[in-house]
C-alpha positions in Angstrom: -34.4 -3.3 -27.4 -33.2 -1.2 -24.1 -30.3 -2.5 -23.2 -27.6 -0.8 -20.9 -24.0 -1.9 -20.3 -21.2 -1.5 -17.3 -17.7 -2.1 -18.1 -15.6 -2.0 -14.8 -18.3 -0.1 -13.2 -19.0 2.6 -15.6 -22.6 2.9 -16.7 -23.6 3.4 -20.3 -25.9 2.3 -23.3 -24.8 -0.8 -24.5 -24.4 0.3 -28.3 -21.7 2.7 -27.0 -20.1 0.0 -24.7 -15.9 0.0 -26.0 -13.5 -2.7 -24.7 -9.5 -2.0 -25.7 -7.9 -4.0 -29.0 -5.8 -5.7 -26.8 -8.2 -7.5 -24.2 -7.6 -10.9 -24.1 -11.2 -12.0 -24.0 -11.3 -10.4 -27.7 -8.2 -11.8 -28.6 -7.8 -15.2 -27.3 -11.1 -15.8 -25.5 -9.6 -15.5 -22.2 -13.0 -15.3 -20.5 -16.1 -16.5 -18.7 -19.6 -15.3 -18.9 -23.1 -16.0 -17.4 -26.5 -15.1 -18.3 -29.1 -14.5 -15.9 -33.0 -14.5 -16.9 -34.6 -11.6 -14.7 -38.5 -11.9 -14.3 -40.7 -9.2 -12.8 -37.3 -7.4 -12.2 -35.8 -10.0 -10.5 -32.7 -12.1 -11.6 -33.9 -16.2 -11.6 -31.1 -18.2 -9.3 -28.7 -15.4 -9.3 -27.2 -17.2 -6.9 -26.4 -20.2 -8.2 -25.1 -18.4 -11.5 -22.6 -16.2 -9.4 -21.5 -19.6 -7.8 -20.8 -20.7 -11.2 -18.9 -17.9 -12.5 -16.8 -18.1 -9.1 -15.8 -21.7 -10.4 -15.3 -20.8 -14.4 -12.9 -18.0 -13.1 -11.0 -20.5 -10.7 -10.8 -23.5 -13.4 -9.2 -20.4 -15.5 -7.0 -19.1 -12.6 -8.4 -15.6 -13.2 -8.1 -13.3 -10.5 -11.5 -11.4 -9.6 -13.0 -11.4 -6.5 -15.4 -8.2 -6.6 -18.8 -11.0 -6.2 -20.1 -9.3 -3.8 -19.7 -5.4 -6.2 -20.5 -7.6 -9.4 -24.5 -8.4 -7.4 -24.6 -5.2 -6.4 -24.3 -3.5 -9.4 -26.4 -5.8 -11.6 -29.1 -5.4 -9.2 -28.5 -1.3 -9.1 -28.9 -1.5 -12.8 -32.2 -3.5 -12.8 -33.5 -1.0 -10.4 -32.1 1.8 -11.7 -33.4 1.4 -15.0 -36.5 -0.1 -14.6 -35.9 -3.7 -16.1 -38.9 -5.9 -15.6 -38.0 -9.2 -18.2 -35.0 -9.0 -18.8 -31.7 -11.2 -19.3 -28.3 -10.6 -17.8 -25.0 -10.9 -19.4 -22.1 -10.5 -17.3 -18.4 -11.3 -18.6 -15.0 -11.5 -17.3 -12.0 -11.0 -19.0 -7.9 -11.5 -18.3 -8.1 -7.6 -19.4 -5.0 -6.3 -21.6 -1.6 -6.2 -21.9 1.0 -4.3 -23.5 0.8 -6.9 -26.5 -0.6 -10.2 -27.5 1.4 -12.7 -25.6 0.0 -16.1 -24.8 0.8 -16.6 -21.5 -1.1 -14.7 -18.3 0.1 -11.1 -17.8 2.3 -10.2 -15.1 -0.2 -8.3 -13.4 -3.2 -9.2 -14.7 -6.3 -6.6 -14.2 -9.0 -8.0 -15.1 -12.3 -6.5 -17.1 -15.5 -6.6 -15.6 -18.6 -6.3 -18.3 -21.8 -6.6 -17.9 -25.2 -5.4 -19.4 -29.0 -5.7 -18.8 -31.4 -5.6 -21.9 -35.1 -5.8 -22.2 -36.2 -9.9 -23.2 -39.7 -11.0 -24.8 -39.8 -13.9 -24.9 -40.8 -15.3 -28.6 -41.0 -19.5 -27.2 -44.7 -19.5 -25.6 -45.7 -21.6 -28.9 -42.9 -23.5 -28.9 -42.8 -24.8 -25.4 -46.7 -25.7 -26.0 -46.2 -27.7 -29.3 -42.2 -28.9 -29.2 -39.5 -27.8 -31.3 -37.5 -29.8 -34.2 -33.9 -30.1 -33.6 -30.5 -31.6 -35.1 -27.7 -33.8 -34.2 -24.1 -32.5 -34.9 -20.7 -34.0 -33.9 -19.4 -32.5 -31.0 -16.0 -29.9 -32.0 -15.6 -28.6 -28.5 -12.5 -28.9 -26.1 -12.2 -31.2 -23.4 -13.4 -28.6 -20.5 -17.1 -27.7 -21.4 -17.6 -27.2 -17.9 -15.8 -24.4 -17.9 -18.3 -21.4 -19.1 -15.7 -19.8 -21.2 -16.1 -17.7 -24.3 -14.4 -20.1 -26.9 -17.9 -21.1 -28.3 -16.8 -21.4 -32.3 -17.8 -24.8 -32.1 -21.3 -23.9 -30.6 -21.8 -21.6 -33.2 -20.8 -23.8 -36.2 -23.3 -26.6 -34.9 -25.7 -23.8 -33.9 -26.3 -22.6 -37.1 -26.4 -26.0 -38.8 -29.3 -25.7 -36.7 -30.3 -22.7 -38.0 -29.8 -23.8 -41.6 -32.0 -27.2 -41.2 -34.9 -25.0 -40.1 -34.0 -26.5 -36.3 -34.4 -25.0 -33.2 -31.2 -26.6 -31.7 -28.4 -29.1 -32.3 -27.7 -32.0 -30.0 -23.6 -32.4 -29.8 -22.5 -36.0 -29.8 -19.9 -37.6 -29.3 -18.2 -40.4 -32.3 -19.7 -43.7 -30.5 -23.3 -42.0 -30.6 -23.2 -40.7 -26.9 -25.8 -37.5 -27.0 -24.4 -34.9 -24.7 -26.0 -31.5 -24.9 -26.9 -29.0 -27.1 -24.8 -25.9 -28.5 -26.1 -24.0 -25.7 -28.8 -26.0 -23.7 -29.1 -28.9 -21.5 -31.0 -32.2 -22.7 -33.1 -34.5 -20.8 -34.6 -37.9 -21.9 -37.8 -40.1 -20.6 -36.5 -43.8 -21.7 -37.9 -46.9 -19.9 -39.7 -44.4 -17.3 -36.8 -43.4 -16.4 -35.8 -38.9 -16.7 -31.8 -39.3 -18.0 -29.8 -36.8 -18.6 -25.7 -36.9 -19.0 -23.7 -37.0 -16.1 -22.0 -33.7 -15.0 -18.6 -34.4 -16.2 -15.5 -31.9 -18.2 -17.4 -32.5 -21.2 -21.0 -30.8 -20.6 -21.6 -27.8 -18.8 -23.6 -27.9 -15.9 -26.9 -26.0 -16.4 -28.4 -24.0 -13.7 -31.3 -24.8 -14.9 -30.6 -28.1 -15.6 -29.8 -28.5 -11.6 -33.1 -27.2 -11.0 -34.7 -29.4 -13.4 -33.1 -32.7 -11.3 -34.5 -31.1 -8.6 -37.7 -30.3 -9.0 -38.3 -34.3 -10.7 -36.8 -35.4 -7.5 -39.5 -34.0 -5.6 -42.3 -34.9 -7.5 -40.7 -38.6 -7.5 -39.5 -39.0 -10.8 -37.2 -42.0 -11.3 -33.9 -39.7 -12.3 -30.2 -40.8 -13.4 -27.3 -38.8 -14.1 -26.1 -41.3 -17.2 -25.6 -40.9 -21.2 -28.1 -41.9 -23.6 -27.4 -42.3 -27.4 -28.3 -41.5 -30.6 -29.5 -45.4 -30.9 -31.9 -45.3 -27.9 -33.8 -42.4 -30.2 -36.4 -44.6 -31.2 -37.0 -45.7 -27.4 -37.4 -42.7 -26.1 -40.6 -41.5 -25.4 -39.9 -37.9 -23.9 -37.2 -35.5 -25.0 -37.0 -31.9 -23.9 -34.3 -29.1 -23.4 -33.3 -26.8 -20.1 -31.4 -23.5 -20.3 -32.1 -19.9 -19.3 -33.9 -18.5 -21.9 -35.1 -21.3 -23.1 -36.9 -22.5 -20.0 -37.8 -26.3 -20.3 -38.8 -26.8 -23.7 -39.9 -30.3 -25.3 -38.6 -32.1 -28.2 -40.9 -33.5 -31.1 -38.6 -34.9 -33.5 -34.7 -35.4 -34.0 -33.6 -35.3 -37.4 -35.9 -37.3 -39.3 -36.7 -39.4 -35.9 -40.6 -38.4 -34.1 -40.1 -38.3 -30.4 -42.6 -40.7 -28.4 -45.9 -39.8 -30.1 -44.8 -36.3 -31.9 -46.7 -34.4 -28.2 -45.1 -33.3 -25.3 -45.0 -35.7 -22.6 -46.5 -35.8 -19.0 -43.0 -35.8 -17.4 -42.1 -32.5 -19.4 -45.5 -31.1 -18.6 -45.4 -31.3 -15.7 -41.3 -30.3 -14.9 -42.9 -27.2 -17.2 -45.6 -26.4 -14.1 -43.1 -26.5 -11.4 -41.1 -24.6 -13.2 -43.6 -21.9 -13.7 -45.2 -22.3 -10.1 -41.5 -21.1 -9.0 -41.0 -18.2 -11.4 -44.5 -16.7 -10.5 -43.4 -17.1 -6.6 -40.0 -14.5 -7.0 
């Protein structure tokens, strides 16, 4: 797929894009990231997913300020190249230093990488019918909030996933609280009420998660910010996932457990419209 990259500015295909030995993304993961879906050639809450970076790079006390360059030149490449569906990756780095220390360099300069790359999107079926997923214990630190780029434990439960013929795993925690997946959002419908876990260090807090809380506030949905558990499983009667890419997306079955009556429900069918009606209003 067409995909071009921008590392500190420069423009370039993103199979030629180089970042030095000794950046301290590469070597200690001593960075945060974003990803942006762009529809019609226009990034979805771009905003809100600059605001976020802002606050990764502040919980990190990394020094870039350049927001206002950093829209600019996504946008220049959308335009620029013609992107119509698209995603966004942008990623910010410590940068390098003389040698692999630990501790922040002196002077610190950081890297600013980005790239833009065609999407198709491959989940129509799956957001009509419901996906299959996993639960997995939950490896990650104790700052999940923080969009950094220490995700080893994402992709160990991620490909578990992957391996059980599931779409995602759901991270929990050892008394059975369900948190999130390895890189979406979850929601429940249980006792008619929409649930999902309270933003907190140890889930991120999805953009389009926000959105979701939103848009079932206005259409009068009963909603609270609280955990649910693997136990309640059986009670639930809707179970769906948020994130970029993955839109909101319902959940059929968990394991070996059928979600409500194996269908999509009305609450996610409807969270699915508004999100739609907004999309097709960029």
């Amino acid at each position: 797929m067409r995909a071009i990259a921008s590392i500190n500015g420069e423009c370039l295909p993103l199979a030629e894009a180089r970042v030095p030995a000794l950046d301290r993304g590469f070597l200690f993961g001593d960075a945060v990231y974003e990803v942006i879906r762009v529809y019609r050639g226009k990034p979805f809450l771009f905003e809100e997913h600059l605001a976020r970076l802002r606050r990764s790079l502040d919980a990190i006390r990394l020094p870039y300020t350049d927001f206002d360059g950093l829209r600019q030149r996504v946008l220049r490449v959308i335009r620029e190249h013609g992107f119509q569906e698209a995603i966004v990756y942008i990623q910010i780095t410590r940068g390098s230093d003389v040698s692999r220390h630990h501790v922040f360099p002196e002077h610190p300069v950081p890297l600013e990488f980005f790239y833009v790359e065609e999407f198709h999107d491959h989940l129509e079926a799956q957001r009509e019918h419901g996906v299959r997923v996993i639960t997995h214990p939950d490896w990650r630190w104790q700052r999940c909030d923080i969009k950094s780029t220490n995700l080893l434990p994402n992709v160990l439960a991620a490909q578990a996933a992957r391996e059980a013929g599931a779409y995602e795993a759901l991270l929990y925690l050892p008394d059975g609280t369900l948190l999130e997946g390895s890189r979406t959002s979850c929601f429940a419908v249980l006792g008619g009420k929409l649930l999902t876990a309270p933003a907190a260090p140890n889930i991120l807090p999805g953009i389009t998660r926000a959105l979701v809380l939103r848009l079932a506030r206005q259409q009068g949905v009963a909603v609270e910010e609280r955990v649910f558990r693997v136990a309640d499983l059986p009670h639930v009667t809707e179970l769906f996932l948020t994130g970029t890419t993955s839109e909101i997306l319902p959940i059929v079955q968990v394991d070996n457990q059928v979600i409500g009556n194996g269908q999509p429900g009305p609450i996610t069918r409807s969270l699915q419209r508004a999100y739609r009606q907004l999309v097709d209003a960029l």
